[in-house]
Gaussian input, Z-matrix of N, CA and C with variables (Angstrom, degrees):
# hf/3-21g

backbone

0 1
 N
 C     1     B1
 C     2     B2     1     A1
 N     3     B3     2     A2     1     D1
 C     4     B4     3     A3     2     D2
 C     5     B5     4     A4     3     D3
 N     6     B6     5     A5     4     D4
 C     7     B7     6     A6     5     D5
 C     8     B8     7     A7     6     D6
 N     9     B9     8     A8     7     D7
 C    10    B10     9     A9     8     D8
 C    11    B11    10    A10     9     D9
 N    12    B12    11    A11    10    D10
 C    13    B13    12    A12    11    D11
 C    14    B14    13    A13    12    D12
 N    15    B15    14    A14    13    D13
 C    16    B16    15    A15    14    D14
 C    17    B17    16    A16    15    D15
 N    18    B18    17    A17    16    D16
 C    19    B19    18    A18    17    D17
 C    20    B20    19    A19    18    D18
 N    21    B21    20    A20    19    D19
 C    22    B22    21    A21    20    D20
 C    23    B23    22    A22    21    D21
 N    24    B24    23    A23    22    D22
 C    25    B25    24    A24    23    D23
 C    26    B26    25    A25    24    D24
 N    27    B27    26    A26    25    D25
 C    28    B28    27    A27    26    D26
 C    29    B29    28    A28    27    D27
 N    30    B30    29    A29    28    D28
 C    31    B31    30    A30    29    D29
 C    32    B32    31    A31    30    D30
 N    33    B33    32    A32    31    D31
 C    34    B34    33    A33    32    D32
 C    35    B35    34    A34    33    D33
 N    36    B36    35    A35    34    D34
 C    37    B37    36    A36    35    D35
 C    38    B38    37    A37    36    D36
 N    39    B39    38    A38    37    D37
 C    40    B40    39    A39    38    D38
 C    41    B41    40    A40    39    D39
 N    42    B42    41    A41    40    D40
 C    43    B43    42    A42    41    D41
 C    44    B44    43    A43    42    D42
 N    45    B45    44    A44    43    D43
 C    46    B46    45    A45    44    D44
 C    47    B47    46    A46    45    D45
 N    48    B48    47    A47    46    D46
 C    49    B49    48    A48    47    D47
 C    50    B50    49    A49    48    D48
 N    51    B51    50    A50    49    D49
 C    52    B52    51    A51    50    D50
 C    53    B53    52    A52    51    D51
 N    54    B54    53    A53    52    D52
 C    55    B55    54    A54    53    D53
 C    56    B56    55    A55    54    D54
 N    57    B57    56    A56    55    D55
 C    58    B58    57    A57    56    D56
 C    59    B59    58    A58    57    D57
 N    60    B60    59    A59    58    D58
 C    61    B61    60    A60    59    D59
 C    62    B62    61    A61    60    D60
 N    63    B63    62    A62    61    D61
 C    64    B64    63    A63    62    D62
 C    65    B65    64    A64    63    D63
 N    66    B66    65    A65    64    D64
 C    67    B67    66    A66    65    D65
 C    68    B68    67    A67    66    D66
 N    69    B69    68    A68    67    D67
 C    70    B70    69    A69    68    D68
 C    71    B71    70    A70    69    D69
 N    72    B72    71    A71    70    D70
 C    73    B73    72    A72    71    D71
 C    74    B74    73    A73    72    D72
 N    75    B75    74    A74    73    D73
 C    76    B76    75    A75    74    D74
 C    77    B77    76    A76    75    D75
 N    78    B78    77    A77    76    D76
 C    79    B79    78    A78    77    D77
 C    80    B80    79    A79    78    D78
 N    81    B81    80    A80    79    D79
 C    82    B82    81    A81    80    D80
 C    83    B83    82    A82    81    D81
 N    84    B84    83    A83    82    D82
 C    85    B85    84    A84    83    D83
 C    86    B86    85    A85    84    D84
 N    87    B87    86    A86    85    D85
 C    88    B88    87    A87    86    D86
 C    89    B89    88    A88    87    D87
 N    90    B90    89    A89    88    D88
 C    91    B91    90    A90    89    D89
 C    92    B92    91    A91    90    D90
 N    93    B93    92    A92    91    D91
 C    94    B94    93    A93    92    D92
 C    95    B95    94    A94    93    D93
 N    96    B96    95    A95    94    D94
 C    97    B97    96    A96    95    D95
 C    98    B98    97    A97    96    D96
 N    99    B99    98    A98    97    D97
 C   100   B100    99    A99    98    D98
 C   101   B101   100   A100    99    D99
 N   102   B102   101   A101   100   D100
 C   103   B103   102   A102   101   D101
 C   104   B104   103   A103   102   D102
 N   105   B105   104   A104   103   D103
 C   106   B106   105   A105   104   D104
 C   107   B107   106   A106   105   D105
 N   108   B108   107   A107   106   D106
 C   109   B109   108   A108   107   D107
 C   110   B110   109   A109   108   D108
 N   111   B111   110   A110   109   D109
 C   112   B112   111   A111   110   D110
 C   113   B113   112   A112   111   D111
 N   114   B114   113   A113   112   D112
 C   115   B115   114   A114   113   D113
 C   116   B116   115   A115   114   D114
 N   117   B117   116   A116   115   D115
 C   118   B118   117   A117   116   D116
 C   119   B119   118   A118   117   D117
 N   120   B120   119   A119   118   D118
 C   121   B121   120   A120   119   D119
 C   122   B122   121   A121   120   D120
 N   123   B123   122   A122   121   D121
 C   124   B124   123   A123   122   D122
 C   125   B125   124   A124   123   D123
 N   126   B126   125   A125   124   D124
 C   127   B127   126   A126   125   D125
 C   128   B128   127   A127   126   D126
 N   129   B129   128   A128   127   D127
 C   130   B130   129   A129   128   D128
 C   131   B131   130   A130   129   D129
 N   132   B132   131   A131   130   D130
 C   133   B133   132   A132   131   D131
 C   134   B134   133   A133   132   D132
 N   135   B135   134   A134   133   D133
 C   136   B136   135   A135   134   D134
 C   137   B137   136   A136   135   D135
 N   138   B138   137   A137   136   D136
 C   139   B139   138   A138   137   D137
 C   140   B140   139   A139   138   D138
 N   141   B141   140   A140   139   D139
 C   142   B142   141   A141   140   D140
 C   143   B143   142   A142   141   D141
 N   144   B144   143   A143   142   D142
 C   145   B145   144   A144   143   D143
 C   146   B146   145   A145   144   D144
 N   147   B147   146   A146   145   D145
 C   148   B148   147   A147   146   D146
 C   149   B149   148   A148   147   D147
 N   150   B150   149   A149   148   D148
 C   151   B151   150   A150   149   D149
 C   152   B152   151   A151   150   D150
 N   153   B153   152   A152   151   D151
 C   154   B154   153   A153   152   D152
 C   155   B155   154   A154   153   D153
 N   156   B156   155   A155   154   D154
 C   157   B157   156   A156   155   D155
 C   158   B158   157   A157   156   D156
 N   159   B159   158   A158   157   D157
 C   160   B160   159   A159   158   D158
 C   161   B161   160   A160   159   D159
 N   162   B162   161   A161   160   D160
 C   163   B163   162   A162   161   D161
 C   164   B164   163   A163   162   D162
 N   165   B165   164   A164   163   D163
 C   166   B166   165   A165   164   D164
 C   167   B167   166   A166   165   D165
 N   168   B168   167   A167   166   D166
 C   169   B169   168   A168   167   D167
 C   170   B170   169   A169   168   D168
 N   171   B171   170   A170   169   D169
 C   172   B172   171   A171   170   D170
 C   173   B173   172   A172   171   D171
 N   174   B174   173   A173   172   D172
 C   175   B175   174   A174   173   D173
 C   176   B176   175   A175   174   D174
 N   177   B177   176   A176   175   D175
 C   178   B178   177   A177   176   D176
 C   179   B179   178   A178   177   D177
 N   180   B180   179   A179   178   D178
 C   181   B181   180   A180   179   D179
 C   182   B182   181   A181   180   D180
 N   183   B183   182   A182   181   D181
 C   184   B184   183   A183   182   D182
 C   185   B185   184   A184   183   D183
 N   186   B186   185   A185   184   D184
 C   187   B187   186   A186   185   D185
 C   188   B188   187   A187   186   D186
 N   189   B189   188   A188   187   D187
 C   190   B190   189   A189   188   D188
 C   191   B191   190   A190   189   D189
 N   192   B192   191   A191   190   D190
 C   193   B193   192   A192   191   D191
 C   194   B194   193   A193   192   D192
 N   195   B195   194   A194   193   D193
 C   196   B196   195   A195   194   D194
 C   197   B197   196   A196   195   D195
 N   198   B198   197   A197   196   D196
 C   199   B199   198   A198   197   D197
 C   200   B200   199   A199   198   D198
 N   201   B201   200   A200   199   D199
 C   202   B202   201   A201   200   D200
 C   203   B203   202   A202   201   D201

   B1=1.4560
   B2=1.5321
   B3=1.3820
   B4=1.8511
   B5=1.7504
   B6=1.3857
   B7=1.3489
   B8=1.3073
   B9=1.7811
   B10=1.6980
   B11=0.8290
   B12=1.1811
   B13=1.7589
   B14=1.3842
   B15=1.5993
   B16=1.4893
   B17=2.2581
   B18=0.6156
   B19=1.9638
   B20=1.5670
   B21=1.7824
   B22=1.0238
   B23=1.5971
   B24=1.1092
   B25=1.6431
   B26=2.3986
   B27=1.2091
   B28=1.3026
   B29=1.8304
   B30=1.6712
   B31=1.6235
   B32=1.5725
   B33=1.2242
   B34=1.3529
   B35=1.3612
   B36=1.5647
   B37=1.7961
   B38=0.8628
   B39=1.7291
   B40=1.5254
   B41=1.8104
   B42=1.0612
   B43=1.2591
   B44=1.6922
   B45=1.4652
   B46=1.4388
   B47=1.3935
   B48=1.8711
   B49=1.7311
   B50=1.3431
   B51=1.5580
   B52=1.1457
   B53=1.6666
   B54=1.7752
   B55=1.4886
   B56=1.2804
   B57=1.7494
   B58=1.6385
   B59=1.5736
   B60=1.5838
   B61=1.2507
   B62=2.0644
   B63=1.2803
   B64=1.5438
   B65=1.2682
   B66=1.4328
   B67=1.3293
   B68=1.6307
   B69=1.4440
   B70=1.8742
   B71=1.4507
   B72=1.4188
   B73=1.5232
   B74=1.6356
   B75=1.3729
   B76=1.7478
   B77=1.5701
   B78=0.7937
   B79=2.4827
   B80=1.4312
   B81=1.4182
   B82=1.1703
   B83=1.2574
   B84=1.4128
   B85=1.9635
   B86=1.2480
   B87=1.3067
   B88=1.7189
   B89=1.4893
   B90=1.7476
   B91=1.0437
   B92=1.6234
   B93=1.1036
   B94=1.7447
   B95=1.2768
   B96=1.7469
   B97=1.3232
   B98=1.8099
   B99=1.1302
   B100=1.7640
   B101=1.7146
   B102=1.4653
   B103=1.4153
   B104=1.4934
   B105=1.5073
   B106=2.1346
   B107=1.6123
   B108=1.1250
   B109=1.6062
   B110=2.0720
   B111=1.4597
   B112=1.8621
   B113=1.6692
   B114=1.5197
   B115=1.8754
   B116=1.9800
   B117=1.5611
   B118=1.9433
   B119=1.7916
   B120=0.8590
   B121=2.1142
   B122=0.9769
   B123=1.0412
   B124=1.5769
   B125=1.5498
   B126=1.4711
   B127=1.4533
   B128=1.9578
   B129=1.3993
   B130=1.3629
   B131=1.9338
   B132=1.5381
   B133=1.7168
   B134=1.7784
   B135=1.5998
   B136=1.8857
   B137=1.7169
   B138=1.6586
   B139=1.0894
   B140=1.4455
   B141=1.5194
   B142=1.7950
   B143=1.8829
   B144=1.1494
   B145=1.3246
   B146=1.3549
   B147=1.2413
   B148=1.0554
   B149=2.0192
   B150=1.4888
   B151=1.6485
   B152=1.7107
   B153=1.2701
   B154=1.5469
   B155=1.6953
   B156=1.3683
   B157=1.6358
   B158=2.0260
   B159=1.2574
   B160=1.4520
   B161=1.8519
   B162=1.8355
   B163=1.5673
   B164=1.6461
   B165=1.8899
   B166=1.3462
   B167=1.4722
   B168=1.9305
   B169=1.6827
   B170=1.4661
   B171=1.3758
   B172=1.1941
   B173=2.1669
   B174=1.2221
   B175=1.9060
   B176=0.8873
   B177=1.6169
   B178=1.5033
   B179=1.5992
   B180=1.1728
   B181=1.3078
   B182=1.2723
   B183=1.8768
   B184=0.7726
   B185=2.1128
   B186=1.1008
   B187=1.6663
   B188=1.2574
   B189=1.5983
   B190=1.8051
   B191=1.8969
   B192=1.3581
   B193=0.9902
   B194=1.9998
   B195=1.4507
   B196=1.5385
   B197=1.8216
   B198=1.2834
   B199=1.3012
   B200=1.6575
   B201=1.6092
   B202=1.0179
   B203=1.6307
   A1=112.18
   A2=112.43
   A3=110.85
   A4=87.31
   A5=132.31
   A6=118.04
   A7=115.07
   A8=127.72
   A9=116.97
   A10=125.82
   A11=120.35
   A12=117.58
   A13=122.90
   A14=81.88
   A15=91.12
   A16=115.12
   A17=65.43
   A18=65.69
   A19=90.18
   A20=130.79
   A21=100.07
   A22=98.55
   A23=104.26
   A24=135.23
   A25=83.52
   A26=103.93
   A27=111.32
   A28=116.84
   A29=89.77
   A30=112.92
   A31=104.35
   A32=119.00
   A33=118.10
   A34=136.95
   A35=92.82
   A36=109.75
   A37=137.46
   A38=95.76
   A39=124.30
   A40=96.57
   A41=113.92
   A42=144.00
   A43=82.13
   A44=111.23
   A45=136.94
   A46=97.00
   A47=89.53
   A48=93.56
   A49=145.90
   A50=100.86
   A51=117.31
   A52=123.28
   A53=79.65
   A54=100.54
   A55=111.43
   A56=118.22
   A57=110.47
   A58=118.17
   A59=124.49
   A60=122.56
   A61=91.65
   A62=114.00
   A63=98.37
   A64=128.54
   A65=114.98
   A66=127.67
   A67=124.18
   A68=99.31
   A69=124.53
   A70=112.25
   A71=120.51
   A72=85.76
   A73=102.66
   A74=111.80
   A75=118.78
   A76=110.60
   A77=87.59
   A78=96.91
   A79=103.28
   A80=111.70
   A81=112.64
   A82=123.19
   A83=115.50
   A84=106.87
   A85=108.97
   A86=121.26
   A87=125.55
   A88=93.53
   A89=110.79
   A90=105.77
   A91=127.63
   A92=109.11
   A93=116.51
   A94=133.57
   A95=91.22
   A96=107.86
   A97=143.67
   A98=75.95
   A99=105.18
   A100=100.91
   A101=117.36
   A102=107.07
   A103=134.23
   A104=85.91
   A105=114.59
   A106=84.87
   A107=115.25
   A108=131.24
   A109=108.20
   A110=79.12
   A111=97.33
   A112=89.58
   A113=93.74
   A114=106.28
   A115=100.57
   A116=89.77
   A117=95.86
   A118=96.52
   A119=111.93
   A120=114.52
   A121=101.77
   A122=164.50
   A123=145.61
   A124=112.22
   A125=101.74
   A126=97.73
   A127=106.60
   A128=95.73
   A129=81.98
   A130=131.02
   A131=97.52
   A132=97.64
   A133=118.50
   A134=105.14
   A135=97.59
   A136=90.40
   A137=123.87
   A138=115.58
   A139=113.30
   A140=117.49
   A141=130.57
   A142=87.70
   A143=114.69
   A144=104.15
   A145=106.09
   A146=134.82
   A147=164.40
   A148=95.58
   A149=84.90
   A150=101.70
   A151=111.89
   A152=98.50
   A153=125.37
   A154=117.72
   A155=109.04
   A156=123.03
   A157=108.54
   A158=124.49
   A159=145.47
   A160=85.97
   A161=123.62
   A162=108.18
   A163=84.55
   A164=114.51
   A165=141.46
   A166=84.10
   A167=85.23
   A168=104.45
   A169=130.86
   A170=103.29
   A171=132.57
   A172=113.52
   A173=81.91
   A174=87.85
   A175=109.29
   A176=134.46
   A177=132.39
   A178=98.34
   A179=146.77
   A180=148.30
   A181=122.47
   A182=113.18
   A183=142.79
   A184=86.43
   A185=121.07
   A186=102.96
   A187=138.17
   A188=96.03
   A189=110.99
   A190=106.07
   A191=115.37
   A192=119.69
   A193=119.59
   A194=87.51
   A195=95.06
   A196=88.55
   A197=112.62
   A198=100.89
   A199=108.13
   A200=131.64
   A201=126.55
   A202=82.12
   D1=-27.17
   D2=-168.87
   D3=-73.98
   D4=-49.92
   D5=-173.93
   D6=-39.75
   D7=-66.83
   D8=156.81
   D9=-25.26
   D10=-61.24
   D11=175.31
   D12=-25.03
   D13=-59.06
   D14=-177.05
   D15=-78.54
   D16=-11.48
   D17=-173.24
   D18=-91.50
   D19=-14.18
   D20=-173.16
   D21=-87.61
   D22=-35.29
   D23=-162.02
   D24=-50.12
   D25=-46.14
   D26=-161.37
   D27=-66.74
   D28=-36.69
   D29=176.96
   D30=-77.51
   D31=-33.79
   D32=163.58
   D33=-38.84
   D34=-61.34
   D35=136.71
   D36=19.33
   D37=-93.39
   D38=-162.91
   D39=-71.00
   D40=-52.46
   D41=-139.62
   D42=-56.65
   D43=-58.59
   D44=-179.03
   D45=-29.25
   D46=-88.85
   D47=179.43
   D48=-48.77
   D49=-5.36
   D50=167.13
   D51=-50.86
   D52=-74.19
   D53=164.54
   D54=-29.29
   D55=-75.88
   D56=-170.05
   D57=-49.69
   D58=-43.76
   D59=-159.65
   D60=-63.56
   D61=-37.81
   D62=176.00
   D63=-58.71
   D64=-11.95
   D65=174.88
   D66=-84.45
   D67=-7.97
   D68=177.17
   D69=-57.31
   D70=138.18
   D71=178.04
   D72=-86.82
   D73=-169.35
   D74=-179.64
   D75=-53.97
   D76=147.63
   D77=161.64
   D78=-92.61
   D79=127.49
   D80=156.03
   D81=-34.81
   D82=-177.82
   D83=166.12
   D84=-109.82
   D85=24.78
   D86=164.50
   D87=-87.34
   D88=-55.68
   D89=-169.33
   D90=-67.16
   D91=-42.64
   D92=146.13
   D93=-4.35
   D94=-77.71
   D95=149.55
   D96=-10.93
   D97=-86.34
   D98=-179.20
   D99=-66.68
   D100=-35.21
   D101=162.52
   D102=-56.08
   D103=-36.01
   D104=-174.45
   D105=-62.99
   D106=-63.11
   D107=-162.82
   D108=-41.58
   D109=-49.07
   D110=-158.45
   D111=-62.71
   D112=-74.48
   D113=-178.29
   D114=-22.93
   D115=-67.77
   D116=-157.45
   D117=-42.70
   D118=-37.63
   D119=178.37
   D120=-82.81
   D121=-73.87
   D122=174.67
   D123=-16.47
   D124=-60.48
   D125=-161.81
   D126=-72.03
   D127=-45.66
   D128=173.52
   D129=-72.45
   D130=-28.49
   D131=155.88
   D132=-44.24
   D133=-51.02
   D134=-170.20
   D135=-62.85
   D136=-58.00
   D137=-160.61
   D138=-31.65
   D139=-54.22
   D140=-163.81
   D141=-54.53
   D142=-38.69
   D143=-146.10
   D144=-87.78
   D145=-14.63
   D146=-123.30
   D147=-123.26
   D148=-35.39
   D149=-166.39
   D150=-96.49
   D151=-17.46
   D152=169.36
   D153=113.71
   D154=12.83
   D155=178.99
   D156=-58.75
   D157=86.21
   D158=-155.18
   D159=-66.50
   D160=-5.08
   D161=-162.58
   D162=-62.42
   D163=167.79
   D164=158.69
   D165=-91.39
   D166=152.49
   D167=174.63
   D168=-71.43
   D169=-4.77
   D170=171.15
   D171=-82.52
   D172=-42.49
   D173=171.62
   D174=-80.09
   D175=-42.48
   D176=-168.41
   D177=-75.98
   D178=-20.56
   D179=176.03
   D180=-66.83
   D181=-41.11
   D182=-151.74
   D183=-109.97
   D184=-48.71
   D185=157.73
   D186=-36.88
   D187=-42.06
   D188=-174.44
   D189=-111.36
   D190=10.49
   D191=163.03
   D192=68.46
   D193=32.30
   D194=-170.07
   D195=-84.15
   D196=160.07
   D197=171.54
   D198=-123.81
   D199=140.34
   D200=-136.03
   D201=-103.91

């Protein structure tokens, strides 16, 4: 039973922060942007790495010219 507890206690959470992030105001679309940008390299940085690509997140940035 303490595991529920806890997963409920955890979904509760989210549920919370939910609430607040609706209370955020909007992102510009620069800022958007640069989020779309950041996320899309993350995901494909873990992928490479994931695949066995040894670049630092700092080199792979510095390949595609993102600036950190």
């Amino acid at each position: 039973m303490k595991k529920k507890a806890s997963i409920n206690k955890k979904i509760g959470k989210l549920v919370d922060l939910d609430r607040k992030m609706k209370d955020l105001p909007e992102i510009s679309p620069i800022e958007k942007q640069v989020l779309d940008t950041e996320q899309a390299f993350k995901a494909v940085y873990h992928s490479n790495k994931l695949e066995g690509n040894k670049l630092s997140e700092a080199d792979a940035r510095k390949a595609i010219q993102i600036d950190e």
